[in-house]
C-alpha positions in Angstrom: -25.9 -7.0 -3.2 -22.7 -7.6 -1.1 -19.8 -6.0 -2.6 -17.4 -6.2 0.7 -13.8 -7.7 -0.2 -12.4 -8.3 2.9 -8.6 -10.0 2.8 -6.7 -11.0 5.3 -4.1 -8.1 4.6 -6.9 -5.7 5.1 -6.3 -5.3 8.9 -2.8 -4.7 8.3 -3.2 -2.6 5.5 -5.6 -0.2 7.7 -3.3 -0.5 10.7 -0.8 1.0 8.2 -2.3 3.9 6.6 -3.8 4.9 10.2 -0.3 5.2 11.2 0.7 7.0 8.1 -2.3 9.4 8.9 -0.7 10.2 12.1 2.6 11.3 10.9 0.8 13.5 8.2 -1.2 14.8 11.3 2.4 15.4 12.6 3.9 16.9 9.2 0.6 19.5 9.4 1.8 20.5 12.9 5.9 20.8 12.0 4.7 23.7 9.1 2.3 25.4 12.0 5.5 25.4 14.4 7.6 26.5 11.6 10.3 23.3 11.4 13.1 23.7 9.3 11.9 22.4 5.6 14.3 19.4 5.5 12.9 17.9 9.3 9.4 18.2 7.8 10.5 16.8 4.1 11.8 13.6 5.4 8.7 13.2 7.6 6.4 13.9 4.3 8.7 10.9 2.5 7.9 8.7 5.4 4.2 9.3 4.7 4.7 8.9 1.0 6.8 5.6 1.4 3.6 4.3 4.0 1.1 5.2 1.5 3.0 3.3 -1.2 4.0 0.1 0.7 0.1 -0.2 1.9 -0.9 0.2 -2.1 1.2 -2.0 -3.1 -0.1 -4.5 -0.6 -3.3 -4.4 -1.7 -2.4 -4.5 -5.4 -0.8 -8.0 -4.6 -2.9 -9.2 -2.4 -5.7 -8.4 -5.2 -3.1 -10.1 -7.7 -3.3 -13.3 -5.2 -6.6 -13.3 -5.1 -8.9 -12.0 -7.0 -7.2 -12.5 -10.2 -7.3 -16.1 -8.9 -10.3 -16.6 -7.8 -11.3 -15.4 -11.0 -9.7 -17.1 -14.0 -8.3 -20.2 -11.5 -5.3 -21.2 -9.4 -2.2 -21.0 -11.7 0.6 -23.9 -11.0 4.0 -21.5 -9.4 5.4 -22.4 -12.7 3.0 -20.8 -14.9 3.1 -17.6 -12.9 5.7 -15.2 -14.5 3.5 -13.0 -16.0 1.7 -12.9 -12.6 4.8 -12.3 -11.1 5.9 -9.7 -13.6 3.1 -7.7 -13.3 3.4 -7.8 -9.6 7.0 -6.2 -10.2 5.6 -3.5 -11.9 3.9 -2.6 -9.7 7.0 -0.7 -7.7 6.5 1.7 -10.7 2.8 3.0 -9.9 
């Protein structure tokens, strides 16, 4: 059984969180060094703020589709709720 979903924001989606890994790297080293709390705090919500942009790629791209692929392609104007629920997603 082949359960692989591969989309074409994966790549970028990757590229992103192994850049976010990086500066966490980078946040681990700032407490070792002793860096004054507010340097390293601003890094940690630069990690935070990658983490949560490369989430809520996937979530739409998953949105886009999966959800179509699954119940059918919806006409733009029937999409709202799609839409909507795509919004929301800013709250996760």
């Amino acid at each position: 059984m082949n359960d692989r979903h591969v989309h074409g924001s994966h790549p970028e989606i990757a590229k992103r969180l192994k850049r976010a890994e990086g500066h966490l790297r980078s946040v681990v080293e700032m407490i070792e060094a002793g860096r004054a709390c507010l340097d390293i705090a601003q890094q940690l919500h630069a990690v935070e703020a990658a983490i949560a942009n490369a989430k809520r790629t996937l979530i739409h791209d998953h949105l886009d589709h999966c959800l179509d692929h699954m119940v059918g392609a919806i006409p733009r104007a029937n999409r709202g709720p799609i839409d909507d629920l795509k919004a929301l997603t800013k709250y996760l």
